[in-house]
PDB file of N, H, CA, C and O in Angstrom:
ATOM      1  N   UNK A   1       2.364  11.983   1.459  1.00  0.00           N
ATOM      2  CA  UNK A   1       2.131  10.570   1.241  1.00  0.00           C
ATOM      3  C   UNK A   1       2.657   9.762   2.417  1.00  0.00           C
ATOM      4  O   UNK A   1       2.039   8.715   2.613  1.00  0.00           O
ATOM      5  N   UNK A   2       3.605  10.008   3.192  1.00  0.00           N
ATOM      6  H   UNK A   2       4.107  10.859   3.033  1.00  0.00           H
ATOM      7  CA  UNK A   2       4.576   9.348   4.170  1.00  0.00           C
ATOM      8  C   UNK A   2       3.487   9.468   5.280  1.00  0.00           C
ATOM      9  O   UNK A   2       2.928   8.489   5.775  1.00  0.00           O
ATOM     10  N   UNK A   3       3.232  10.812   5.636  1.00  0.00           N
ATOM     11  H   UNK A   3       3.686  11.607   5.235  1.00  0.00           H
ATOM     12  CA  UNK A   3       2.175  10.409   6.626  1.00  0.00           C
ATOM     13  C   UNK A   3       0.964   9.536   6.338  1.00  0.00           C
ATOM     14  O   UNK A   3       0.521   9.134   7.414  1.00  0.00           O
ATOM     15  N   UNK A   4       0.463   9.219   5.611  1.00  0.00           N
ATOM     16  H   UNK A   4       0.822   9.546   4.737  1.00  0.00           H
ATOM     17  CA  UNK A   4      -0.753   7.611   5.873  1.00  0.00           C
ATOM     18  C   UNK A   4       0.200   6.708   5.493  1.00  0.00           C
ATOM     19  O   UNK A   4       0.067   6.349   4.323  1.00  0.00           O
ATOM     20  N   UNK A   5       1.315   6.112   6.212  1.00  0.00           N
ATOM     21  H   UNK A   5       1.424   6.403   7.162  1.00  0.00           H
ATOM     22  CA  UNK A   5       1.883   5.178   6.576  1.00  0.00           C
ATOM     23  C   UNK A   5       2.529   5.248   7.680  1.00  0.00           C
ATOM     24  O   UNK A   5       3.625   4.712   7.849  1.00  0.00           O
ATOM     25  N   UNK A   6       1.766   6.082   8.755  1.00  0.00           N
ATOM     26  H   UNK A   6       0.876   6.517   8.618  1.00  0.00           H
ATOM     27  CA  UNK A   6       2.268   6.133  10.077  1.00  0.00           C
ATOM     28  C   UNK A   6       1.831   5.461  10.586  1.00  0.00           C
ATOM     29  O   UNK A   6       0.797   4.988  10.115  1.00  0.00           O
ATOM     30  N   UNK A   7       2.327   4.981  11.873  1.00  0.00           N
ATOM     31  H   UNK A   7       3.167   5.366  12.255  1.00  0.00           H
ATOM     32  CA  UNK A   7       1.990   3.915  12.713  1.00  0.00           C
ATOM     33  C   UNK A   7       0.405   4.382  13.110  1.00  0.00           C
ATOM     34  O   UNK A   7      -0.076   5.355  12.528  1.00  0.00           O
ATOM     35  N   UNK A   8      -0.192   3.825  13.880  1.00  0.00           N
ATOM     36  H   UNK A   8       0.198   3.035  14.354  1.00  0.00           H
ATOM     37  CA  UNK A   8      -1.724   3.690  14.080  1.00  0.00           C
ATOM     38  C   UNK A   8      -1.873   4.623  14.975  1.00  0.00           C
ATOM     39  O   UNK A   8      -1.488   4.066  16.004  1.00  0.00           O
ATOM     40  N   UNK A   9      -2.343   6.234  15.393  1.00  0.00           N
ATOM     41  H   UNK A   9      -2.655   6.687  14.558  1.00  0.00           H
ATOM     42  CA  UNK A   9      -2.912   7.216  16.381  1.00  0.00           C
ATOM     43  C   UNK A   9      -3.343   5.980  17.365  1.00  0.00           C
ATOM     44  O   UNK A   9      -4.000   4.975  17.092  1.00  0.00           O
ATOM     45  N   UNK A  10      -2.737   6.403  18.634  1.00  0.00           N
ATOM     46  H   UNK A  10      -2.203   7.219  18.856  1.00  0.00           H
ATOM     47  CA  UNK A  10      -3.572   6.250  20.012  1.00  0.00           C
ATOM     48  C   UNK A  10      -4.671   6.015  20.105  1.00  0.00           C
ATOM     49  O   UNK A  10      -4.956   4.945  20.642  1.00  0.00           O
ATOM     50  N   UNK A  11      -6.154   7.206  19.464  1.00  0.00           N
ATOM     51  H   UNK A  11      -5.923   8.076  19.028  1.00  0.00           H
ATOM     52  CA  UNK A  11      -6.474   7.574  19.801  1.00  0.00           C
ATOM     53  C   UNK A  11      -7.652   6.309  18.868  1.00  0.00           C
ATOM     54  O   UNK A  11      -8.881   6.314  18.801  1.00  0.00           O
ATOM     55  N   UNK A  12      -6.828   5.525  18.378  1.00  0.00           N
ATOM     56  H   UNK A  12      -5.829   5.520  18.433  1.00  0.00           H
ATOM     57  CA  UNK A  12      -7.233   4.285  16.794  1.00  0.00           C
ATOM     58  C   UNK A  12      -6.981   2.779  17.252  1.00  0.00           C
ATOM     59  O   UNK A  12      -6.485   1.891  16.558  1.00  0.00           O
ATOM     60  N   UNK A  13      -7.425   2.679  18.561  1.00  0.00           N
ATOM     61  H   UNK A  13      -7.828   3.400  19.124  1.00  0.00           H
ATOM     62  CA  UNK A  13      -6.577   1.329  19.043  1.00  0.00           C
ATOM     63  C   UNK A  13      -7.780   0.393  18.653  1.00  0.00           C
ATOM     64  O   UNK A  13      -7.555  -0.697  19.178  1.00  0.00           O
ATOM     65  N   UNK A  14      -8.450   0.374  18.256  1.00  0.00           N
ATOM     66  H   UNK A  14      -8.633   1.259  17.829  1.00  0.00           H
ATOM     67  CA  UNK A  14      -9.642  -0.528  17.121  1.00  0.00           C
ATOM     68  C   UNK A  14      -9.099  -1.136  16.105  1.00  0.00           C
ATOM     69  O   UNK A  14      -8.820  -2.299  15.813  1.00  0.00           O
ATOM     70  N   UNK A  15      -8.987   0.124  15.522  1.00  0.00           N
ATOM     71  H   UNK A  15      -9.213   1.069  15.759  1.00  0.00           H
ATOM     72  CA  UNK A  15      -8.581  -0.255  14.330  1.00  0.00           C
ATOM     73  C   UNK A  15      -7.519  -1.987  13.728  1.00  0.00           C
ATOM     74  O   UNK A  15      -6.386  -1.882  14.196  1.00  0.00           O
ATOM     75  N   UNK A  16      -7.570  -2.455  13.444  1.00  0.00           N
ATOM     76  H   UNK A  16      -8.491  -2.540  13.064  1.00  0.00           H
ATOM     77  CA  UNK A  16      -6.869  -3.845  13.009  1.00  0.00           C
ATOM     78  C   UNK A  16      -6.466  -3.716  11.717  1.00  0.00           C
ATOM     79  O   UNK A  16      -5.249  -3.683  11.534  1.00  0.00           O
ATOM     80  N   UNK A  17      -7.291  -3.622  10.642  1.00  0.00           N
ATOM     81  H   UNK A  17      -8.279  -3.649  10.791  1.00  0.00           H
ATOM     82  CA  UNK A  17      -6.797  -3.684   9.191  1.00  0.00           C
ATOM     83  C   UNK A  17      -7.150  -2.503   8.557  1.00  0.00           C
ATOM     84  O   UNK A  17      -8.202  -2.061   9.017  1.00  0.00           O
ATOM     85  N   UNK A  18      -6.642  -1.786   7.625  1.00  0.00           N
ATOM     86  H   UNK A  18      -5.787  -2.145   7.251  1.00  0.00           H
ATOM     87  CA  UNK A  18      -6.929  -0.403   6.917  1.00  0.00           C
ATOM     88  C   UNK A  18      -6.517  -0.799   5.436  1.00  0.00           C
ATOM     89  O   UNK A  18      -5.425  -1.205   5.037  1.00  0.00           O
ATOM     90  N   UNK A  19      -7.842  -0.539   4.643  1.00  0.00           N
ATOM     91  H   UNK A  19      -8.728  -0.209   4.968  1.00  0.00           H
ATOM     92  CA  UNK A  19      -7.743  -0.963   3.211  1.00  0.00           C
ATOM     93  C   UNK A  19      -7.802   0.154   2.264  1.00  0.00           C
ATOM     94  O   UNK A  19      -8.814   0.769   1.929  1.00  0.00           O
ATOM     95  N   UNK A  20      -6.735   0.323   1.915  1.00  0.00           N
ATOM     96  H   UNK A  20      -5.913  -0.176   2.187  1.00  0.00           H
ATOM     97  CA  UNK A  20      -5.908   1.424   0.863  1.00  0.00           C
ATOM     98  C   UNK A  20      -6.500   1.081  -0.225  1.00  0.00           C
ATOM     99  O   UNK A  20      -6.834  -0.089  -0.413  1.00  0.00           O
ATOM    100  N   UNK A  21      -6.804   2.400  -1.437  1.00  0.00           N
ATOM    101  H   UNK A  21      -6.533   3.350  -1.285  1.00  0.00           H
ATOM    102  CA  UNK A  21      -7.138   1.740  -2.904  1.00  0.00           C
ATOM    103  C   UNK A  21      -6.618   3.139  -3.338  1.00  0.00           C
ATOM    104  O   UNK A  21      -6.999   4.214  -2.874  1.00  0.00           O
ATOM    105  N   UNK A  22      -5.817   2.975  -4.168  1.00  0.00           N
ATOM    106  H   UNK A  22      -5.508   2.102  -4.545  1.00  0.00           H
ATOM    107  CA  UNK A  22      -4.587   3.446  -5.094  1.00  0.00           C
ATOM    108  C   UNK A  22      -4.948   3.594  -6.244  1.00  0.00           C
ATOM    109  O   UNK A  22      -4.788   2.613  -6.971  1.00  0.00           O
ATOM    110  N   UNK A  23      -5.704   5.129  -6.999  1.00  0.00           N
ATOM    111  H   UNK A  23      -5.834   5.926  -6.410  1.00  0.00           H
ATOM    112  CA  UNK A  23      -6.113   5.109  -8.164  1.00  0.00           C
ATOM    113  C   UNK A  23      -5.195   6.549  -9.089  1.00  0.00           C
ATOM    114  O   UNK A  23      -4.552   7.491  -8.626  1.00  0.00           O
ATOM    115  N   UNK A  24      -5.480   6.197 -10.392  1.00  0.00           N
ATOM    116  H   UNK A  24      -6.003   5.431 -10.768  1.00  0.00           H
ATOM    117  CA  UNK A  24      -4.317   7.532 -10.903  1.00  0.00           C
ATOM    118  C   UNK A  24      -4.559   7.024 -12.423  1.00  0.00           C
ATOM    119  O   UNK A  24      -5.224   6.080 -12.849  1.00  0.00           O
ATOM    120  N   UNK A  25      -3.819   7.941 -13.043  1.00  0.00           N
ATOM    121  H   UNK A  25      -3.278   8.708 -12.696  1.00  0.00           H
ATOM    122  CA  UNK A  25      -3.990   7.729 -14.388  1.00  0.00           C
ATOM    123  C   UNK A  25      -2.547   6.343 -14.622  1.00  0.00           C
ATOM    124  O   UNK A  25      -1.640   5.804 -13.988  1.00  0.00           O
ATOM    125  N   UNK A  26      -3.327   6.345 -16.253  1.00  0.00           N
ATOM    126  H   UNK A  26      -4.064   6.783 -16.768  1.00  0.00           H
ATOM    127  CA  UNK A  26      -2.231   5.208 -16.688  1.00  0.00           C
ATOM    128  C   UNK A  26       0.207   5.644 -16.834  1.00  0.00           C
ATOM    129  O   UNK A  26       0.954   6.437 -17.408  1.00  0.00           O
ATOM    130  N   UNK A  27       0.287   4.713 -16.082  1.00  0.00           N
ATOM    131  H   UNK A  27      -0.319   4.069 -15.616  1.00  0.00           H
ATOM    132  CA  UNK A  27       2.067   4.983 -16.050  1.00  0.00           C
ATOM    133  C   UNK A  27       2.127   5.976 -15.114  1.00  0.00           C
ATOM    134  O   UNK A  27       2.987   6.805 -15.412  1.00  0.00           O
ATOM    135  N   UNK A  28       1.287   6.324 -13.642  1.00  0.00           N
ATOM    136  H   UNK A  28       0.589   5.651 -13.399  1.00  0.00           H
ATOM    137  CA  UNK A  28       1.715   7.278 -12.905  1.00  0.00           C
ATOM    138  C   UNK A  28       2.380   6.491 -11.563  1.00  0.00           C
ATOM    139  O   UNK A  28       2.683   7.236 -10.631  1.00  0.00           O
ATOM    140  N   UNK A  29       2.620   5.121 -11.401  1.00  0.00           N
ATOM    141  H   UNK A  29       2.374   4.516 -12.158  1.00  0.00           H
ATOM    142  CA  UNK A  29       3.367   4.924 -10.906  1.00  0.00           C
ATOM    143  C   UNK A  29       2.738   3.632  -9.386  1.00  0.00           C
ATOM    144  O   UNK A  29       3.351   2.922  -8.589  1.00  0.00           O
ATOM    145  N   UNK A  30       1.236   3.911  -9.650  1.00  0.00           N
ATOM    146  H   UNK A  30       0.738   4.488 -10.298  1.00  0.00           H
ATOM    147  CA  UNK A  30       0.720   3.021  -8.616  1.00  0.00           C
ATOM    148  C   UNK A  30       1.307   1.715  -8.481  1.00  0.00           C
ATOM    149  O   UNK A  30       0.984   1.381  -7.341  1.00  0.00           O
ATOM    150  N   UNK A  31       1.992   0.771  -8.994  1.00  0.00           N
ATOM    151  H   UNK A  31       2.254   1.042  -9.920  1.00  0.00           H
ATOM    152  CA  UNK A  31       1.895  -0.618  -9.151  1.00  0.00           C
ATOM    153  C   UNK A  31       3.808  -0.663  -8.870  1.00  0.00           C
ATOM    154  O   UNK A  31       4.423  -1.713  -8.678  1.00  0.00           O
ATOM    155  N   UNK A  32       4.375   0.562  -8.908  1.00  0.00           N
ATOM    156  H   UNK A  32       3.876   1.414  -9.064  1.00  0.00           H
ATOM    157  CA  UNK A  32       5.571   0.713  -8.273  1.00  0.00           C
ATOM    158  C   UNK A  32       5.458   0.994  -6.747  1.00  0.00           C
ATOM    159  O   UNK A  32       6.005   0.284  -5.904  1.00  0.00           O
ATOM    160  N   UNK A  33       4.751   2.018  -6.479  1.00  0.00           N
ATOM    161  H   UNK A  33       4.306   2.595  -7.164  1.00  0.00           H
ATOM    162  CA  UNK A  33       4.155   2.359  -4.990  1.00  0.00           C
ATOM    163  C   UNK A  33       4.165   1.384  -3.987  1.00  0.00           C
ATOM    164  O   UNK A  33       4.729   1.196  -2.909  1.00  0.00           O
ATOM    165  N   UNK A  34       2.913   0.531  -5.098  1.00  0.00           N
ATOM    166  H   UNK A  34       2.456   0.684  -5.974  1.00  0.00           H
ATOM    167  CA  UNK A  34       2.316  -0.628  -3.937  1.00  0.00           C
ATOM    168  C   UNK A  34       3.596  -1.585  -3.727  1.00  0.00           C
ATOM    169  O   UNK A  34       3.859  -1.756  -2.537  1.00  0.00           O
ATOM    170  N   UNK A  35       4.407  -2.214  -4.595  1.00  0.00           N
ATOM    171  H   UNK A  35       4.193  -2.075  -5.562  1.00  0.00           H
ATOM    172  CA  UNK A  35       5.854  -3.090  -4.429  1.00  0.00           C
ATOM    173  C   UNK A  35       6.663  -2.640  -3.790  1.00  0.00           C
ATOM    174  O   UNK A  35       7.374  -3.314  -3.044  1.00  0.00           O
ATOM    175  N   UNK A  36       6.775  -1.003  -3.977  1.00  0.00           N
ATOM    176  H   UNK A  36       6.198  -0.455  -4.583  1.00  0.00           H
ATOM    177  CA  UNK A  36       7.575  -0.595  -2.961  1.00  0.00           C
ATOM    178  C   UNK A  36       7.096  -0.763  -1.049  1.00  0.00           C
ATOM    179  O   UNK A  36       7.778  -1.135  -0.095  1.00  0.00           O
ATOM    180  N   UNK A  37       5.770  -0.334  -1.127  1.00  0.00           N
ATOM    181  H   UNK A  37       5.215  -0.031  -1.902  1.00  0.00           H
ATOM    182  CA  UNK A  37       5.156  -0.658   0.013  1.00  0.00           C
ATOM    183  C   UNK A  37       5.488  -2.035   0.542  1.00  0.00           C
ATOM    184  O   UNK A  37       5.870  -2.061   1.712  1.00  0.00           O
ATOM    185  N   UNK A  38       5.398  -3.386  -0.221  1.00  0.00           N
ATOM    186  H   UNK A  38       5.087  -3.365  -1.171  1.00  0.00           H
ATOM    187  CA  UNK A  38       5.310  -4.557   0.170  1.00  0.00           C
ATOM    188  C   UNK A  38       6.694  -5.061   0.546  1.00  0.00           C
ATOM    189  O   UNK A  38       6.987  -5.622   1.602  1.00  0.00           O
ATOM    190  N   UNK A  39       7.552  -4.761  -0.534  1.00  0.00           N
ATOM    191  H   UNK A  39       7.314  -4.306  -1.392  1.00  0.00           H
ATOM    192  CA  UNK A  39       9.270  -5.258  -0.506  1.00  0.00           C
ATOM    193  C   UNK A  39      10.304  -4.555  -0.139  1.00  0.00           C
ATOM    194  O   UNK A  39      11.443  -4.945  -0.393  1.00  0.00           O
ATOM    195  N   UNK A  40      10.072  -3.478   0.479  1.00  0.00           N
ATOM    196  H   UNK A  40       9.146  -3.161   0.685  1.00  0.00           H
ATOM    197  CA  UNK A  40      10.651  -2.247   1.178  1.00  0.00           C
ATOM    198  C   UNK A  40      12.083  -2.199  -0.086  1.00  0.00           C
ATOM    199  O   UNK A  40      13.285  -2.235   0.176  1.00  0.00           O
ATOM    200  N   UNK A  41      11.395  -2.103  -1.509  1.00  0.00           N
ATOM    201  H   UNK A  41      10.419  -2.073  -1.722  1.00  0.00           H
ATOM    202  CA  UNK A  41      12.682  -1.784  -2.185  1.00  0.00           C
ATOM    203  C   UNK A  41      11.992  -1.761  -3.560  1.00  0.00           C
ATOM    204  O   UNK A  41      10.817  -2.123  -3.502  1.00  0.00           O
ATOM    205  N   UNK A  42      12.469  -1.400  -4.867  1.00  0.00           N
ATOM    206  H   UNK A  42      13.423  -1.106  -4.914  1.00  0.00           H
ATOM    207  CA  UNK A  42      11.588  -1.139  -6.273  1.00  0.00           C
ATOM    208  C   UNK A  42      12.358  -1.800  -6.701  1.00  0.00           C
ATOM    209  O   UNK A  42      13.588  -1.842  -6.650  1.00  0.00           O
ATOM    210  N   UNK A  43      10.844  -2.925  -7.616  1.00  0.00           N
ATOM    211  H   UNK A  43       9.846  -2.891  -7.658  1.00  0.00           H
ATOM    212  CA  UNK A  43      10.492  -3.637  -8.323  1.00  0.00           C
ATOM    213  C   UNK A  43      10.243  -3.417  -9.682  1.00  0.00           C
ATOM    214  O   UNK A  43       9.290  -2.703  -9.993  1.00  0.00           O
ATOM    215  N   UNK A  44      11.095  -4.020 -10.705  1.00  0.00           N
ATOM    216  H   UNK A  44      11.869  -4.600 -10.453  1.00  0.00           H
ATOM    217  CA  UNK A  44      10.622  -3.330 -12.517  1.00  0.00           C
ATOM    218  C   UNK A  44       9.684  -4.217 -12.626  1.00  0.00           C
ATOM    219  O   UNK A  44       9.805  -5.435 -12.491  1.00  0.00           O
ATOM    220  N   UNK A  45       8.698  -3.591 -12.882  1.00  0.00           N
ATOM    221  H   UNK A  45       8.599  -2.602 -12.991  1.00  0.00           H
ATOM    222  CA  UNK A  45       7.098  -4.003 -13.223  1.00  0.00           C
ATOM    223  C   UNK A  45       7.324  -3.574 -14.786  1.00  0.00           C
ATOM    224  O   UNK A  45       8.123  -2.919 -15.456  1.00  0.00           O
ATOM    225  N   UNK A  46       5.742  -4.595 -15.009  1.00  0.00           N
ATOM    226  H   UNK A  46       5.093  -5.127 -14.465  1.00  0.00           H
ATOM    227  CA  UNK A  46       5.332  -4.194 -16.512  1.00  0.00           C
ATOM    228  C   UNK A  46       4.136  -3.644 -16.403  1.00  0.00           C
ATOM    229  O   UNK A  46       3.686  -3.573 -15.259  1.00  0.00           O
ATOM    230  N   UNK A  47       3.223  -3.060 -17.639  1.00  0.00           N
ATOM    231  H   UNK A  47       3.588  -3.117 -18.568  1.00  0.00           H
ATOM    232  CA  UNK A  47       2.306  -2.464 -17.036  1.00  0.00           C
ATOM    233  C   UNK A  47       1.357  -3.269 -17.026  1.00  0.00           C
ATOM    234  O   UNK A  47       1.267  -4.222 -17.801  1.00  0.00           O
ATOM    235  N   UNK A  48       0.336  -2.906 -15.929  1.00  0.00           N
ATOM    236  H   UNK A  48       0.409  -2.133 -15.299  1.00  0.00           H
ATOM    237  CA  UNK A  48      -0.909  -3.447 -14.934  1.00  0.00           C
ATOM    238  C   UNK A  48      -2.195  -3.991 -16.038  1.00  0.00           C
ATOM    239  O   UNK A  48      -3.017  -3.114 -16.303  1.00  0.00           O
ATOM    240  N   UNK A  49      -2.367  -5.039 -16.537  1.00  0.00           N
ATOM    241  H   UNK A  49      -1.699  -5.752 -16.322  1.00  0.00           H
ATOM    242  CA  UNK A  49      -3.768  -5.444 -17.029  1.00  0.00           C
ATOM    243  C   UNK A  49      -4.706  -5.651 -15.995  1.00  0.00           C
ATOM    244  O   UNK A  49      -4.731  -6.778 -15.501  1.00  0.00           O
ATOM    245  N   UNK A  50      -5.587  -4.677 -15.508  1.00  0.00           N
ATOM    246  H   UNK A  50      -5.567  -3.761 -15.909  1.00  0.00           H
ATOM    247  CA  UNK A  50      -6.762  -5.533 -14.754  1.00  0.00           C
ATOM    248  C   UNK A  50      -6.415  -3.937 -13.095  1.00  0.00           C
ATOM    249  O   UNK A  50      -6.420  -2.712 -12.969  1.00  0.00           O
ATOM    250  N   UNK A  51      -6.166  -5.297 -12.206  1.00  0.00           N
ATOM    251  H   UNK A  51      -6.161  -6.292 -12.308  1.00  0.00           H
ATOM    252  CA  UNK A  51      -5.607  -4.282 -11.553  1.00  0.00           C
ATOM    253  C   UNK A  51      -5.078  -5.605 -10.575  1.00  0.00           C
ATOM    254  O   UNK A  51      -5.132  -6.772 -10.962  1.00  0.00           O
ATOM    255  N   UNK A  52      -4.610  -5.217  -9.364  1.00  0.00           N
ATOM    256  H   UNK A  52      -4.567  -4.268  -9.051  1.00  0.00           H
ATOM    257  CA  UNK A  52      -3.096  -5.524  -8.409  1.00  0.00           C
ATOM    258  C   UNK A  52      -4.187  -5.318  -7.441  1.00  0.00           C
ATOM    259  O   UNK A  52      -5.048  -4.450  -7.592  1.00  0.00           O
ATOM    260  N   UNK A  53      -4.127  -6.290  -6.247  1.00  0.00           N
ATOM    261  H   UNK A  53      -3.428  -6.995  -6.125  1.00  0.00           H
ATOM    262  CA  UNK A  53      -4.703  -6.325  -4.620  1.00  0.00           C
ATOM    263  C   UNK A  53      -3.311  -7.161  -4.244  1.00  0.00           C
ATOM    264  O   UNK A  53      -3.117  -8.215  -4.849  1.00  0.00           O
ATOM    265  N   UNK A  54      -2.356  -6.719  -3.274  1.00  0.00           N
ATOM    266  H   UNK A  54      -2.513  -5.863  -2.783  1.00  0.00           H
ATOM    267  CA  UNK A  54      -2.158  -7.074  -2.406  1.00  0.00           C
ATOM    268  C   UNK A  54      -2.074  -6.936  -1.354  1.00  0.00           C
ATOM    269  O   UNK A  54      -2.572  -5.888  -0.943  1.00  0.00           O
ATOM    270  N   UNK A  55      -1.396  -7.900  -0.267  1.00  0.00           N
ATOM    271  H   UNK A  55      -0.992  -8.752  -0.601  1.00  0.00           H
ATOM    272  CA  UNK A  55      -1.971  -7.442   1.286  1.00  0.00           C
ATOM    273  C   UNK A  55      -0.451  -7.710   1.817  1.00  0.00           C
ATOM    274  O   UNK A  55       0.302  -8.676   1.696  1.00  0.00           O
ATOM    275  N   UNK A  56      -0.328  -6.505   2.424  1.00  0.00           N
ATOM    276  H   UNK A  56      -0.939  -5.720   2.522  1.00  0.00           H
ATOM    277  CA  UNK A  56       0.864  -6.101   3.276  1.00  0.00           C
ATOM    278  C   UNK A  56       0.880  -6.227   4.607  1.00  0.00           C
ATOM    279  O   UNK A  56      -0.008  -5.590   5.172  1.00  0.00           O
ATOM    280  N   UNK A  57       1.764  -6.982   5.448  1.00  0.00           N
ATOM    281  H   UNK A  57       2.486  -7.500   4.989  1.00  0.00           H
ATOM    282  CA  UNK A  57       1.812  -6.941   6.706  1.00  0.00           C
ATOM    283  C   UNK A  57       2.736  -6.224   7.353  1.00  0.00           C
ATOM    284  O   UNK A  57       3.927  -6.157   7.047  1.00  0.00           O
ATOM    285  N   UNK A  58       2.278  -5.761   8.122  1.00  0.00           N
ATOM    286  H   UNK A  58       1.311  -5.815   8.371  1.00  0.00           H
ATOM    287  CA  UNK A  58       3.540  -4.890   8.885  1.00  0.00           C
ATOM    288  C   UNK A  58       3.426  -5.094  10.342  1.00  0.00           C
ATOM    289  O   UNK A  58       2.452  -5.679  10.814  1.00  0.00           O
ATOM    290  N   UNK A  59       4.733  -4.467  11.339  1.00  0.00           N
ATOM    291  H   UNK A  59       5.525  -3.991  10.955  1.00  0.00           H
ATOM    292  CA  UNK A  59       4.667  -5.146  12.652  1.00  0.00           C
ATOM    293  C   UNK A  59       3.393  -4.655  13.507  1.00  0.00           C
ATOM    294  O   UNK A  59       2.972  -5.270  14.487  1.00  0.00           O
ATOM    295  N   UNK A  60       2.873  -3.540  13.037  1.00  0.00           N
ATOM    296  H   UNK A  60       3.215  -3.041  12.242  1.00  0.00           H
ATOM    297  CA  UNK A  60       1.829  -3.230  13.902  1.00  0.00           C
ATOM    298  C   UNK A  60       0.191  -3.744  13.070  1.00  0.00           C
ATOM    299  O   UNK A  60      -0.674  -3.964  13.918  1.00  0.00           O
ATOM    300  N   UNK A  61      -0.178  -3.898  11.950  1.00  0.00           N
ATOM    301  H   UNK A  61       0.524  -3.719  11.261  1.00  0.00           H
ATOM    302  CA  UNK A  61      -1.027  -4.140  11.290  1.00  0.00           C
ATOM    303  C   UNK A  61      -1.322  -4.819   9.816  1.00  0.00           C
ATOM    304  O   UNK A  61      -0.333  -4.537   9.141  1.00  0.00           O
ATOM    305  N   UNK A  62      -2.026  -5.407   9.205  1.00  0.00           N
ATOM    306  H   UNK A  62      -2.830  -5.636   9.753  1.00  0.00           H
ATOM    307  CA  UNK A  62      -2.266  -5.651   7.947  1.00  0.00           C
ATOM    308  C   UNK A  62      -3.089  -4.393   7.186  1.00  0.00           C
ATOM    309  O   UNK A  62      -4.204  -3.875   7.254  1.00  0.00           O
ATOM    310  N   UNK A  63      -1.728  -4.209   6.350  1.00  0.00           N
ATOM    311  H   UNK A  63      -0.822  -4.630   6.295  1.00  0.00           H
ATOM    312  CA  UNK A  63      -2.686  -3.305   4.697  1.00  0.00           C
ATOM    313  C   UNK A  63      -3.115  -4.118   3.756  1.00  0.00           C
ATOM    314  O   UNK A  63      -2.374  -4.987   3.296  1.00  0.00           O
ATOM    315  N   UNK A  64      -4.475  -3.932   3.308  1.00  0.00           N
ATOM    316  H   UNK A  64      -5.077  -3.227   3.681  1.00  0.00           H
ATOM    317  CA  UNK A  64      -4.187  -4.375   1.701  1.00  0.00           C
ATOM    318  C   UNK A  64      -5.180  -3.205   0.795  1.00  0.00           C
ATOM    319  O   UNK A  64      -6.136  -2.453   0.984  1.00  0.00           O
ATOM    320  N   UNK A  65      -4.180  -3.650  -0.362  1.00  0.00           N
ATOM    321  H   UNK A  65      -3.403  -4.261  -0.515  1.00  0.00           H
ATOM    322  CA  UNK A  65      -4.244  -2.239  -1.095  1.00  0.00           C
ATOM    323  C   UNK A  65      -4.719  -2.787  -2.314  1.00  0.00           C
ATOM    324  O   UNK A  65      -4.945  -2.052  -3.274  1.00  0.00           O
TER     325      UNK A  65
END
């Protein structure tokens, strides 16, 4: 999992935004993932009606997931 949150390959200098979609069964943990992704720390969530898009910036690029 750690590796597709590596910085951007060389070989990818195009690339600008990369849009993640995060699917799994119910209570496996996606909607902790993604907060953890955003707030570099875990968040007590309740569970997800619908579903969660947010967009993450980081120093080299924008995610949204």
């Amino acid at each position: 999992m750690g590796n597709q949150l590596a910085p951007v390959p060389p070989f990818m200098p195009h690339l600008q935004a990369l849009h993640v979609v995060v699917v799994g069964l119910d209570a496996a943990g996606k909607t902790s993932l993604l907060y953890r992704l955003k707030f570099q720390e875990f968040v007590k969530s309740a569970p997800t009606k619908g579903f969660n898009m947010e967009k993450i910036r980081t120093h080299q690029t924008t995610r949204r997931t």
